[in-house]
Backbone as JSON, one array per atom type, in Angstrom:
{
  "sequence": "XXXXXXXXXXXXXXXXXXXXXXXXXXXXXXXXXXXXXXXXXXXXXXXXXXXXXXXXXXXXXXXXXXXXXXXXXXXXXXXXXXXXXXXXXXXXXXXXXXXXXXXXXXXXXXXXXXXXXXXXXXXXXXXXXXXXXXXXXXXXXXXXXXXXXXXXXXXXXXXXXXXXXXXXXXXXXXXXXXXXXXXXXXXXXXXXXXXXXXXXXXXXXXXXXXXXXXXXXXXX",
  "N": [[-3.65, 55.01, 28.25], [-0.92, 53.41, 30.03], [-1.19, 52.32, 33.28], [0.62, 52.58, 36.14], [1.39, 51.61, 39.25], [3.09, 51.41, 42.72], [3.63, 50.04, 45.69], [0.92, 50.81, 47.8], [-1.65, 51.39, 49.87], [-5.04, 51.55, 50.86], [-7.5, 52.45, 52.88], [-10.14, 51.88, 54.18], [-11.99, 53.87, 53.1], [-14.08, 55.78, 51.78], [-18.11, 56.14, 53.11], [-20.88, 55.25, 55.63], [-22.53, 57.54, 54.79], [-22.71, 58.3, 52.11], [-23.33, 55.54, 50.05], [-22.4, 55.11, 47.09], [-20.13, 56.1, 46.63], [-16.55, 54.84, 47.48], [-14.75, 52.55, 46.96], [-11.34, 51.19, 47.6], [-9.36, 51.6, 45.55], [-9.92, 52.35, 42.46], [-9.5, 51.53, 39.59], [-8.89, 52.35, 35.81], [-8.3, 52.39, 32.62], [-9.87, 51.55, 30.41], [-10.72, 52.77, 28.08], [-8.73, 52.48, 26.35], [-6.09, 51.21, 24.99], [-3.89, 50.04, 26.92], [-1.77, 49.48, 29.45], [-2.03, 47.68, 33.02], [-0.13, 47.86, 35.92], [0.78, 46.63, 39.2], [2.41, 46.92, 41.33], [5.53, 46.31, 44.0], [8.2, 47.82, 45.52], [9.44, 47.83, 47.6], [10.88, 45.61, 50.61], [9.29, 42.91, 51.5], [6.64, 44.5, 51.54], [3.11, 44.89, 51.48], [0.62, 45.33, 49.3], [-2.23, 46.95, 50.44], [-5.55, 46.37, 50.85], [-7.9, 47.65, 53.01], [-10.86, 47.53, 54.94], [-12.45, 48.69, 53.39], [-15.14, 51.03, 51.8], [-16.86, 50.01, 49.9], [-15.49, 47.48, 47.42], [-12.2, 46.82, 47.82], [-10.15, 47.02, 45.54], [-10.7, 47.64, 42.31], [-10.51, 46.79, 38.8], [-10.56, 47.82, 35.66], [-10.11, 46.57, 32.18], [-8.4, 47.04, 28.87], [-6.11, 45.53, 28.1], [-2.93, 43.93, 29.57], [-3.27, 42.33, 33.25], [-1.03, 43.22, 35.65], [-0.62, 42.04, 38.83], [0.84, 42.41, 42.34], [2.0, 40.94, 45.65], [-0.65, 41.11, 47.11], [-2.71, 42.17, 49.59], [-5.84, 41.86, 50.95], [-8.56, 42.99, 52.83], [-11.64, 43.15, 54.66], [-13.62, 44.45, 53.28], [-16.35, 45.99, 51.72], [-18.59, 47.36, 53.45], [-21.55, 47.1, 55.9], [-24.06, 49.3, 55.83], [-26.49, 48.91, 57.31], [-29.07, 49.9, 55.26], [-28.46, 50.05, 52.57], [-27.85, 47.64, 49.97], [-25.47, 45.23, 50.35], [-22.12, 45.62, 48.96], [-18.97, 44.85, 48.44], [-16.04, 43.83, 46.92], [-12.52, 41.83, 47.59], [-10.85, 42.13, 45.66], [-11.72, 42.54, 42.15], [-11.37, 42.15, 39.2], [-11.53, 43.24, 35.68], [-10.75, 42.32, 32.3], [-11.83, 42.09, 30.04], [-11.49, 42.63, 26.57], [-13.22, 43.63, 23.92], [-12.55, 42.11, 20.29], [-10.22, 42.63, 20.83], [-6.77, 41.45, 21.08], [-6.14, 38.5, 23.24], [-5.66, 39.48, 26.65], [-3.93, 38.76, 29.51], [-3.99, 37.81, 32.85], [-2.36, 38.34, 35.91], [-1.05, 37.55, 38.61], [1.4, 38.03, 41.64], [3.9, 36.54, 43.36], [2.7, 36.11, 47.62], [-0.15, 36.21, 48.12], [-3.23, 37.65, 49.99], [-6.73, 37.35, 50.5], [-9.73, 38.05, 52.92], [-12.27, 38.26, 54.42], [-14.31, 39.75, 53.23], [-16.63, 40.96, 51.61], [-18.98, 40.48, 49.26], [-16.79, 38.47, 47.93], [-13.36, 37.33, 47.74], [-11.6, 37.09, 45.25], [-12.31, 38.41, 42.08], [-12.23, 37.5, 38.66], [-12.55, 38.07, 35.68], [-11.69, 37.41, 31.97], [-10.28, 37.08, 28.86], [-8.24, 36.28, 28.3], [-5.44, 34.42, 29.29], [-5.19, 32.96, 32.48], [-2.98, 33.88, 35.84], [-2.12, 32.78, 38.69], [-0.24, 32.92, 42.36], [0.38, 31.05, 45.45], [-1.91, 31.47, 47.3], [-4.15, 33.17, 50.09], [-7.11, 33.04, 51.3], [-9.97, 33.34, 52.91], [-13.12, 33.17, 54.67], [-14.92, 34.71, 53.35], [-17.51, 36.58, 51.57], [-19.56, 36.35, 53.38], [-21.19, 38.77, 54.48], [-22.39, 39.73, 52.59], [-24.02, 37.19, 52.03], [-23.46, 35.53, 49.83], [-21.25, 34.24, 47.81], [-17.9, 33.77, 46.53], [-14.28, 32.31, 47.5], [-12.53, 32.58, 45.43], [-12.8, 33.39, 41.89], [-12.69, 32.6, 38.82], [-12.68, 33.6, 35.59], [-12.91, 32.76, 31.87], [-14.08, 31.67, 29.91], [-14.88, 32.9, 27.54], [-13.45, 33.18, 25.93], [-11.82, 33.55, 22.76], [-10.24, 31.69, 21.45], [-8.9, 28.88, 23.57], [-7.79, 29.28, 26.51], [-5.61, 29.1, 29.21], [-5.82, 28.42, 32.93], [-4.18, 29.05, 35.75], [-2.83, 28.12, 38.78], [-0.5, 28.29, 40.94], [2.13, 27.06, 43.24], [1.52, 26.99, 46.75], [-1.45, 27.14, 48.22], [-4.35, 28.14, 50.1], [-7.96, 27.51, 51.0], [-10.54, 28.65, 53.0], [-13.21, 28.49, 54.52], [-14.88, 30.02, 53.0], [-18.07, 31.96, 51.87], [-19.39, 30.16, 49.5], [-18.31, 29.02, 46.73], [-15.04, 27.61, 47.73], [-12.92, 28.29, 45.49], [-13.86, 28.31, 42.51], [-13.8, 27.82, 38.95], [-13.86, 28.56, 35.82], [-13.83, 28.07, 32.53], [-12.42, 27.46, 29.32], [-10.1, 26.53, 28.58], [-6.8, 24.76, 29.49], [-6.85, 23.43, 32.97], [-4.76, 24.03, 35.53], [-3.76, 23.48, 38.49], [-1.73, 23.43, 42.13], [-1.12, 22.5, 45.22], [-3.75, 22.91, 46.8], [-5.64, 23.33, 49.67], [-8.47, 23.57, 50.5], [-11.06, 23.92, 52.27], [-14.08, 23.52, 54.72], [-15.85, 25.5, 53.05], [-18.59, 26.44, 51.17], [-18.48, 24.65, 49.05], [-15.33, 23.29, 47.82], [-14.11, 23.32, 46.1], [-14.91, 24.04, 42.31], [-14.29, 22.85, 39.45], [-14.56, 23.76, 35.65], [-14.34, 23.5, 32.44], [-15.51, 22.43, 30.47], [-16.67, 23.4, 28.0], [-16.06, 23.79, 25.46], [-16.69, 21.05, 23.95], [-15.9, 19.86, 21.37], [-13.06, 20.42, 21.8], [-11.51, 19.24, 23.91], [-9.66, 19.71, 27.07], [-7.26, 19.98, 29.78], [-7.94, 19.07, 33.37], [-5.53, 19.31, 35.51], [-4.04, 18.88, 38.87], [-1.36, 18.69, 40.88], [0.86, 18.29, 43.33], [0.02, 18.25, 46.79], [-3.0, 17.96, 47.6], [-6.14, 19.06, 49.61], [-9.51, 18.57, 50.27]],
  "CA": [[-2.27, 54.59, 28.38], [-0.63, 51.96, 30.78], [-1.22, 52.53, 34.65], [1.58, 51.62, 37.12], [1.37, 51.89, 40.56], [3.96, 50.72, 43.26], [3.42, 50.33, 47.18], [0.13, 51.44, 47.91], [-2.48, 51.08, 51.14], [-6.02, 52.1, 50.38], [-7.78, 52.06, 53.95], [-11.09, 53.51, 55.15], [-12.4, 54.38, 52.0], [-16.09, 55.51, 52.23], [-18.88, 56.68, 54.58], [-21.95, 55.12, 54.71], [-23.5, 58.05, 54.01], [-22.18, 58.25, 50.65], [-22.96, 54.57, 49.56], [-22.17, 55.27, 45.68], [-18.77, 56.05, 46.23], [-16.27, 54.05, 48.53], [-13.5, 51.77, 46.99], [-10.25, 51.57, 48.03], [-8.89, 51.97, 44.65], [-10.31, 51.84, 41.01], [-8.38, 51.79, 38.19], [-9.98, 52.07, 34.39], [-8.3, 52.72, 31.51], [-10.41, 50.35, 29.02], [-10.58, 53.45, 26.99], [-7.62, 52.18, 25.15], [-5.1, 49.64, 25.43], [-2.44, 50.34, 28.13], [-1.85, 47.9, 30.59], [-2.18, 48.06, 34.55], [0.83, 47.13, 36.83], [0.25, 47.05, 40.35], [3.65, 46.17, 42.07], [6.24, 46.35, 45.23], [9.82, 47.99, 45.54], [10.28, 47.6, 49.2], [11.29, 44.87, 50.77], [8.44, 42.68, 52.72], [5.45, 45.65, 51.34], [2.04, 44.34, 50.64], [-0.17, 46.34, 48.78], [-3.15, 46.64, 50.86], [-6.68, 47.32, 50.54], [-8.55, 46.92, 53.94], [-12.06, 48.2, 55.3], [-13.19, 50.11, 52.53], [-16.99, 50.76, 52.3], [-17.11, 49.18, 48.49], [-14.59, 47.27, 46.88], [-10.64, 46.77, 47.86], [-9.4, 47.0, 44.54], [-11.34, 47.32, 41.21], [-9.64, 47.28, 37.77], [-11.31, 47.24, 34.03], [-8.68, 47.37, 31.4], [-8.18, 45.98, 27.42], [-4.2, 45.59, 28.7], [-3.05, 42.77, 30.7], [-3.04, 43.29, 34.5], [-0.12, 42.67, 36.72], [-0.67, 42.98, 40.43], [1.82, 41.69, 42.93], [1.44, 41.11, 46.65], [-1.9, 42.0, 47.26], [-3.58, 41.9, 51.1], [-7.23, 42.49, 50.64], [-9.65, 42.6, 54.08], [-12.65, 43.26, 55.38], [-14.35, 45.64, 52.34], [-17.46, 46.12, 51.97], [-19.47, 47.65, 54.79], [-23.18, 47.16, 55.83], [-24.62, 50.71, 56.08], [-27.78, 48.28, 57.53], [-29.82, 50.49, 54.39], [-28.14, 49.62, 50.96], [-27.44, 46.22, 49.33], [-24.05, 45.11, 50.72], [-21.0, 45.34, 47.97], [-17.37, 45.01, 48.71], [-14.95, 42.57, 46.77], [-12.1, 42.49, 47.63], [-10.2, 42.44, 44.18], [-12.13, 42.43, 41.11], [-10.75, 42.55, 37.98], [-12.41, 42.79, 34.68], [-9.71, 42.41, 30.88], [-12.79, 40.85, 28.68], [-11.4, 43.29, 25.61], [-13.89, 43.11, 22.77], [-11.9, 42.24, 19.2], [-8.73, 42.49, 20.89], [-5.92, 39.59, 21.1], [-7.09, 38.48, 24.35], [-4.17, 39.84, 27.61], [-3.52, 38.11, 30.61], [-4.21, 38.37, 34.45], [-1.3, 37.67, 36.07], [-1.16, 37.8, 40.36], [2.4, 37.51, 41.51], [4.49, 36.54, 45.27], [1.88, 35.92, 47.76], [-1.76, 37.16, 48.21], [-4.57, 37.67, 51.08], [-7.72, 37.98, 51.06], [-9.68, 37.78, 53.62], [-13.64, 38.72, 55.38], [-14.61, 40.54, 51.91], [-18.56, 40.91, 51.86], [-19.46, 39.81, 47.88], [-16.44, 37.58, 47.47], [-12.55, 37.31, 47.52], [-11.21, 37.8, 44.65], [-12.9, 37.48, 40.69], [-10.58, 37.9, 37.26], [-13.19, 37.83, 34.29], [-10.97, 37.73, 31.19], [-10.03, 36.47, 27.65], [-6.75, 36.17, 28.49], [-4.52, 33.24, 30.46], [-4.89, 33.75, 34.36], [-2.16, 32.54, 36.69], [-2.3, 33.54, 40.26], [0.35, 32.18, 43.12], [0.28, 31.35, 46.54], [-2.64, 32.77, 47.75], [-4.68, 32.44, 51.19], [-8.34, 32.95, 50.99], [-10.52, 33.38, 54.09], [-13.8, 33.84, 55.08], [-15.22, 35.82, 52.1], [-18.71, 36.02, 50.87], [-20.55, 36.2, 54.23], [-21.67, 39.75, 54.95], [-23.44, 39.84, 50.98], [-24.74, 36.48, 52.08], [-23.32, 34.43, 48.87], [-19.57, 34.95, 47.18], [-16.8, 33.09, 46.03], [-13.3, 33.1, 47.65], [-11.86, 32.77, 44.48], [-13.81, 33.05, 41.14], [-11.64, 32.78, 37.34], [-13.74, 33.34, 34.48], [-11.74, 33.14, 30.85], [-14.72, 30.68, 29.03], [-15.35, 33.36, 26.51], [-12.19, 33.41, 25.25], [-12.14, 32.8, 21.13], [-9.6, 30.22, 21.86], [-8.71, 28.31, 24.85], [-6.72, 30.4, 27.22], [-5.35, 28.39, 30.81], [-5.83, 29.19, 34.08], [-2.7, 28.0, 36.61], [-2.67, 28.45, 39.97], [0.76, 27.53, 41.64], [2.68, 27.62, 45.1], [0.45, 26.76, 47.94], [-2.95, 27.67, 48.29], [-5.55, 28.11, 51.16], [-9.13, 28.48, 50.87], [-11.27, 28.21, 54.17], [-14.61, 29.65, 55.36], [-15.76, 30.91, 52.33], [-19.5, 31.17, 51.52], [-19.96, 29.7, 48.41], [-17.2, 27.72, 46.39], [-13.5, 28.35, 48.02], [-12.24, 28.15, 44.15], [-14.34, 28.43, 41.23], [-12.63, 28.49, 37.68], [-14.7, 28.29, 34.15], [-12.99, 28.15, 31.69], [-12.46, 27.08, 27.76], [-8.51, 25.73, 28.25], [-6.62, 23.41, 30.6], [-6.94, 23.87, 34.28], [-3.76, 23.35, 36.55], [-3.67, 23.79, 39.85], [-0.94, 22.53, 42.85], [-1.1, 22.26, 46.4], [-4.15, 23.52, 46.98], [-6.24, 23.32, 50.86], [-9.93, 23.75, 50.19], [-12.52, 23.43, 53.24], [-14.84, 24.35, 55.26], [-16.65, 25.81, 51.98], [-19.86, 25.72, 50.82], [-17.91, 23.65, 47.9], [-14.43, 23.13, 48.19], [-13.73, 23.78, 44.31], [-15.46, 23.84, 41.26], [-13.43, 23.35, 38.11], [-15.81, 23.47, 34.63], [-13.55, 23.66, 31.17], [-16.62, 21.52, 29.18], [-17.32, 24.66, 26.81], [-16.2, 23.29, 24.45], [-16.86, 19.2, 23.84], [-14.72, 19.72, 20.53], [-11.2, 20.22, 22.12], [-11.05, 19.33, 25.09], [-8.78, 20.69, 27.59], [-6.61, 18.74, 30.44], [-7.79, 19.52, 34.09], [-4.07, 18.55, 36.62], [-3.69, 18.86, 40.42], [0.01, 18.46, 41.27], [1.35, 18.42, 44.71], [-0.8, 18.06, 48.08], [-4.09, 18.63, 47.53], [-7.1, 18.6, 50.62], [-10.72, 19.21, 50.34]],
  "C": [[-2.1, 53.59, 29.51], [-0.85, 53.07, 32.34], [-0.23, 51.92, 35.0], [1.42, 52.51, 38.44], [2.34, 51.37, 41.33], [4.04, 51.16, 45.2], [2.46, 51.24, 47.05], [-0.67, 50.67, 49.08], [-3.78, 52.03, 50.77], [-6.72, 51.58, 51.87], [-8.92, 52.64, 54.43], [-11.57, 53.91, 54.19], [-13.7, 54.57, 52.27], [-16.83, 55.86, 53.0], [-19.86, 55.74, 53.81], [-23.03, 55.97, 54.68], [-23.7, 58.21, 52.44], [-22.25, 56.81, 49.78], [-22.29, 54.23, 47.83], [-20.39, 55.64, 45.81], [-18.21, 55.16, 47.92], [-15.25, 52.95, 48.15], [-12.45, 52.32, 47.64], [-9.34, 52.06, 46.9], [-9.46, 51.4, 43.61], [-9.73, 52.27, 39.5], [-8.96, 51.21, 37.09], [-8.72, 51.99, 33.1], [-8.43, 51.8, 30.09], [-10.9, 51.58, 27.85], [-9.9, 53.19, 25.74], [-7.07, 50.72, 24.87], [-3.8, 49.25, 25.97], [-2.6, 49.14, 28.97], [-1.51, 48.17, 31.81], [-0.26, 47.07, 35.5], [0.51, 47.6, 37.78], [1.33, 46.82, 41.29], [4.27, 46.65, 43.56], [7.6, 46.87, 44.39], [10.27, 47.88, 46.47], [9.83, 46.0, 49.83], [10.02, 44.21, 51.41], [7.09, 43.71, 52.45], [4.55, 44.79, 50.74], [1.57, 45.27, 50.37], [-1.63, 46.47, 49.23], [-4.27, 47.59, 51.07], [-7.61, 46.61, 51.94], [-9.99, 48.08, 54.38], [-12.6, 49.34, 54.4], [-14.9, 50.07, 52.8], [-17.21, 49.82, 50.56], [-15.64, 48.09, 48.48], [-13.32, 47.9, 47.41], [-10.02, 47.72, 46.63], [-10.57, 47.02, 43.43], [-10.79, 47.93, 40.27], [-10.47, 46.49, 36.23], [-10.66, 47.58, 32.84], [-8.84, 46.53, 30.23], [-7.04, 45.64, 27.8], [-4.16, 44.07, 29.38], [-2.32, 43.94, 32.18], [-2.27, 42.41, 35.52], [-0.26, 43.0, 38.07], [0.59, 41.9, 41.29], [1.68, 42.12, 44.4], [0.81, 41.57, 47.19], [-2.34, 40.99, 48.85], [-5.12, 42.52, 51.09], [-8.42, 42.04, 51.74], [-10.49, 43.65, 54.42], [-13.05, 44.96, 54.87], [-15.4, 44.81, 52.04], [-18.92, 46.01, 53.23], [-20.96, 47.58, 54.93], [-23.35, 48.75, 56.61], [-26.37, 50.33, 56.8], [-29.07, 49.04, 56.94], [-29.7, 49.45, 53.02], [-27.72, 48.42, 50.92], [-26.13, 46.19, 50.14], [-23.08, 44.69, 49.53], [-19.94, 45.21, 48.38], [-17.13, 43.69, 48.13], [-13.46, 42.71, 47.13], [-10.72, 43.03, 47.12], [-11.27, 41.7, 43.12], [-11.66, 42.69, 39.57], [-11.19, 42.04, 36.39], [-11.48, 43.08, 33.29], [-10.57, 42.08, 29.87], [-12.66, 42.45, 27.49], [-12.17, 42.91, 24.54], [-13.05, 43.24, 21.72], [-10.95, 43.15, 19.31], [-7.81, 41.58, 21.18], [-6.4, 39.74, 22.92], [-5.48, 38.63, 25.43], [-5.21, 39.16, 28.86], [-4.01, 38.61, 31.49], [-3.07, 37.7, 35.15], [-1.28, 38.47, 37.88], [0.37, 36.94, 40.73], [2.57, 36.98, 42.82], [2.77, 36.12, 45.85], [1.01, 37.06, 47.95], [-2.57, 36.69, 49.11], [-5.83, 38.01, 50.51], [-8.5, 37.37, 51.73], [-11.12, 38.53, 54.64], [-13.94, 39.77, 54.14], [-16.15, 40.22, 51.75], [-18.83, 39.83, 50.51], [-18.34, 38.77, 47.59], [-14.69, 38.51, 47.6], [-11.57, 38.17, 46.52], [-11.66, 37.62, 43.15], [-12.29, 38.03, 39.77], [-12.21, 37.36, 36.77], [-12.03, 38.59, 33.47], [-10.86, 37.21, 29.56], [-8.95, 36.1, 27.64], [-6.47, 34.99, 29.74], [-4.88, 33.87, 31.92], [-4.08, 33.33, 35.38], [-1.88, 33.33, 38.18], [-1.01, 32.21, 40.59], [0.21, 32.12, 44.74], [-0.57, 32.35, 47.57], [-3.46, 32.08, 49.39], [-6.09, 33.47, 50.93], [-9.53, 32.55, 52.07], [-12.11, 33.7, 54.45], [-14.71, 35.14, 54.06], [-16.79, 35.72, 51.85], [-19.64, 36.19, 52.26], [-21.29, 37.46, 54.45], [-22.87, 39.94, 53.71], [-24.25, 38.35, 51.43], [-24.69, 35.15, 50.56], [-22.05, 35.4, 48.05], [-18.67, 33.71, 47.27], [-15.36, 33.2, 46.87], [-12.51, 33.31, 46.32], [-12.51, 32.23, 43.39], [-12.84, 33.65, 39.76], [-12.4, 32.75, 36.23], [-12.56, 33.32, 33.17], [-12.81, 32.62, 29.75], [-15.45, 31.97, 28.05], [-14.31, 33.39, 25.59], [-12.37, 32.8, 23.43], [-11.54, 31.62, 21.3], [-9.13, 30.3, 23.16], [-7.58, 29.03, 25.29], [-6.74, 29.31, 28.8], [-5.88, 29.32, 31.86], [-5.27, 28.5, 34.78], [-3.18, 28.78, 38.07], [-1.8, 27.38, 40.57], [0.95, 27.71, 42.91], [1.53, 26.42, 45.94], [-0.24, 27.56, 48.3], [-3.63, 27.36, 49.18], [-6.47, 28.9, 51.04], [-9.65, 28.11, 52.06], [-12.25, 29.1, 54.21], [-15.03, 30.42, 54.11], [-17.44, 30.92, 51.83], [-20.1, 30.28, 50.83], [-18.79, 28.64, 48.24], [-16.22, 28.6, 47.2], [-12.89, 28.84, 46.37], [-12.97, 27.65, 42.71], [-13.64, 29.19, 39.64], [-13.79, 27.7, 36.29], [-13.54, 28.89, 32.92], [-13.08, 27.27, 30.26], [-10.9, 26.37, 27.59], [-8.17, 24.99, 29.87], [-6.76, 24.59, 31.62], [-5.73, 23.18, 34.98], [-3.71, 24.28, 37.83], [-2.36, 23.14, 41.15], [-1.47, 23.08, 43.79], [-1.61, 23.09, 47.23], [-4.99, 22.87, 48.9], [-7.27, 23.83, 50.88], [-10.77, 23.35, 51.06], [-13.11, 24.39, 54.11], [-15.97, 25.52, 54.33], [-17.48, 25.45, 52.06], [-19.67, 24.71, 49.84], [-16.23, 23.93, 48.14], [-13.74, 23.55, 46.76], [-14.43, 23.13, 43.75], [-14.81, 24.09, 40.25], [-14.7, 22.96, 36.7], [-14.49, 23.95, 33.26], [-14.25, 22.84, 30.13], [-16.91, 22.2, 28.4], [-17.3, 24.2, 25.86], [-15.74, 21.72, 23.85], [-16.05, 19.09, 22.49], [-13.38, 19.84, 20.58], [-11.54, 20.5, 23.48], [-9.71, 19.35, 25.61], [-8.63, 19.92, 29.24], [-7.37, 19.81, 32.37], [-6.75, 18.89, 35.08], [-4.5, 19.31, 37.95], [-2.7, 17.83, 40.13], [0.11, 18.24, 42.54], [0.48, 17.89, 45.53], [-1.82, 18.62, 48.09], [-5.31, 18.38, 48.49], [-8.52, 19.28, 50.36], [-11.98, 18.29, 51.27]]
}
């Protein structure tokens, strides 16, 4: 069935004696085909997932998934033993031979010193994030994304938008990696200090191609 959540803080999650368990919150139900909301009712409330020992946030759903003001820092801990994991939103919708649902990230969003990477949406579905800031991600794993959009499996071309104003800085790898099978729009985005500043790819398919825009003020 559908998940909803509203004002939540996930903090501390984890030992590292226990490396197998340790998010801050993981939310499933790809059993079916409910759909995840992740939202605010109070005024000024982020929803925040900070110092876990794994993963912030992790969500795997056939549904589309709404989250809304998300603050996501400094998950995934070195136990100086086990591999280092922490993202610190992951979110996985790739429904097999179902109409393909959305990822949808509302108001603004942090994240911010996240070991494996920022934040990554694999989906079949449209993805439209807003106003997000993007920090420092990817260094403790030693290679990560601050922001990574997958959709290029999609049967047909599905977008990926990213509006508002955007800051990526200091992340290991790309600040803003997006693959994809439909157009790419982006506005007034701030990309540096990356190992790449953005990578947009929508070539999947050389039979319909698909528009990539930058609007507004864009720096890399």
């Amino acid at each position: 069935g559908n998940i909803t959540v509203i004002d939540l803080d996930a903090l501390g999650n984890g030992t590292a004696q226990d490396p197998l368990w340790g998010h801050g919150v993981y939310l499933n139900n790809d059993g079916g085909t409910g759909n995840i909301v992740l939202g605010t009712a109070r005024a000024g409330w982020y929803n925040g997932f900070g110092e876990n020992f794994l993963s912030g946030l992790e969500i795997y759903s056939n549904g589309t998934v709404t989250l809304s003001r998300i603050s996501a820092g400094g998950n995934g801990i070195d136990n100086t033993i086990d591999p280092i994991y922490g993202y610190g939103v992951k979110i996985d919708n790739t429904n097999i031979g179902l109409l393909p649902k959305t990822v949808t990230l509302l108001g603004t969003n942090f994240f911010s010193d996240n070991a494996s990477g920022g934040l990554y949406v694999t989906s079949h579905g449209a993805i439209t994030l807003s106003n997000i800031t993007v920090d420092f991600n990817g260094h403790r794993a030693s290679g990560g994304d601050g922001v990574n959009l997958q959709n290029y499996n999609a049967a047909t071309p599905q977008p990926v938008t990213l509006s508002g104003v955007n800051e990526l800085t200091s992340n290991y790898n790309n600040g803003l990696q997006v693959i994809s099978k439909g157009a790419i729009t982006i506005s007034n985005i701030t990309s540096s200090y990356n190992g790449d500043g953005a990578e947009l790819y929508n070539d999947i398919n050389p039979l319909s191609p698909q528009n990539v825009t930058l609007t507004g003020f864009n720096e890399f």
